[in-house]
Each structure stands twice: as structure tokens, then as C-alpha cells.
N, C-alpha and C positions, 0 to 999 in steps of 0.2 A: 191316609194317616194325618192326624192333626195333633199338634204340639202346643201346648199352652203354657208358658214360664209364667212366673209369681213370685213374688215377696222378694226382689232384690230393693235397694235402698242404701242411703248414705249411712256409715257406719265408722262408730271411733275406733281408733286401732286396740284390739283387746276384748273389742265387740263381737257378737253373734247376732246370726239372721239365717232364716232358717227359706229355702226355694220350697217351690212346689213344682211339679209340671205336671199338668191334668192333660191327657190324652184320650184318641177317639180314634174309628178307623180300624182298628185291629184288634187280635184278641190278645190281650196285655201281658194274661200270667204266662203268656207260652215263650216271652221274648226279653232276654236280658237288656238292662236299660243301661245310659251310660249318663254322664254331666261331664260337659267340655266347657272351655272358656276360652277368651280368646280378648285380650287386651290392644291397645290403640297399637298400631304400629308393628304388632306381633304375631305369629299364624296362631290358629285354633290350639287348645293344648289340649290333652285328655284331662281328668279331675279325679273320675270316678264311674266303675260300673257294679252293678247288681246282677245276680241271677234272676233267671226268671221266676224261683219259689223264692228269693231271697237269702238262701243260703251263706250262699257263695258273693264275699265285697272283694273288689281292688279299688286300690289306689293310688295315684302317683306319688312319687316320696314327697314330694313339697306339700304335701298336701294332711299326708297319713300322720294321725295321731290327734289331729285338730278337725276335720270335717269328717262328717258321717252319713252316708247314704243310707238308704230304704225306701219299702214300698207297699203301697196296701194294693193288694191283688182283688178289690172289694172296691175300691173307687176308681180304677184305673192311673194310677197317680200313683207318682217317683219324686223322694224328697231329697233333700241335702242341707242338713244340720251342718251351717260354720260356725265355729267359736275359735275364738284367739285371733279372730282378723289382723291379716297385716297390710301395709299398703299392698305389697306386693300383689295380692287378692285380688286387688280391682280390675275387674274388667265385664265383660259382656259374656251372662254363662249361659248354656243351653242343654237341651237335654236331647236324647238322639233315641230311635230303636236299634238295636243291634242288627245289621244286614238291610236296612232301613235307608236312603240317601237325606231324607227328611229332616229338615230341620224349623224350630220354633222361632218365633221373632228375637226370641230372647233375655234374659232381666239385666237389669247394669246393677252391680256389685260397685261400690266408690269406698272403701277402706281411705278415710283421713279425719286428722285433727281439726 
């Protein structure tokens, strides 16, 4: 299983940036995907997960209403649409298989002015 994060970066608060995480190793549409994060000083936190056909999103409240997960079952690749960044956002995100221990290197998300 290999995990590949994308597109985090410095962002002003109110801003959007959208991840990627491109995967290999397994076969993609059969496994619900998730986005974690995990800031200096703080354990890992859930974010977000997807079904495996895309159906079916959750999300953590902190999060719901302002970020948006998806996935193309065609690239192998799981995204996460943020808009409205706040500091609080900032951190180190990753993206995970479901039932998977694997983890990507991961993107740094920095929400400031």
C-alpha cells in the first residue's frame, strides 16, 4: 500500500486548498478512504471518510460544512476540498485505507495571516 499526499501549503485564513492523495498497492474502489490530521503537540484527529463507491461521507463536526471529501475510482485518488480555513486547520494531514495500518508522509496545511 502506498499513500501519496499533495497540495497542502500556506493559506490565509478564509482561504481554500484543496489535498490529493494518489495511491497504489490495492484495489481502491473496494475500500473506504479516510483524511486524518494531526497538529504539533496534538494526537492524530479523524477529518474525514468516504465510501468505497462514494456514497456515503462523514465528517467530524469541526470540520462539517466547510471541507468536502471525494474520490475518483478512475485514478486511484481521494481528495479534500477546504474552504473557510481557520488557524485552527493547521496541521500535518494524511489520508489512510480503511482496515489499512498505512500511513503517507503526509501534507502540512499552515492556515495564517
Amino acid at each position: 500500500v502506498l499513500l501519496v499526499e499533495s497540495g497542502g501549503g500556506l493559506v490565509q485564513p478564509g482561504g481554500s486548498l484543496r489535498l490529493s492523495c494518489a495511491t497504489s498497492g490495492f484495489t481502491f474502489s473496494n475500500y473506504d478512504m479516510s483524511w486524518f490530521r494531526q497538529a504539533p503537540g496534538k494526537e492524530r484527529e479523524f477529518v474525514a471518510r468516504i465510501s468505497s463507491g462514494g456514497s456515503n461521507t462523514y465528517y467530524a463536526n469541526s470540520v462539517r460544512g466547510r471541507f468536502t471529501i471525494s474520490r475518483d475510482n478512475a485514478k486511484n485518488t481521494v481528495y479534500l476540498q477546504m474552504n473557510n480555513l481557520k488557524p485552527e486547520d493547521t496541521a500535518m494531514y494524511y489520508c489512510k485505507v480503511a482496515g489499512f495500518d498505512n500511513w503517507g508522509q503526509g501534507t502540512q496545511v499552515t492556515v495564517s495571516s
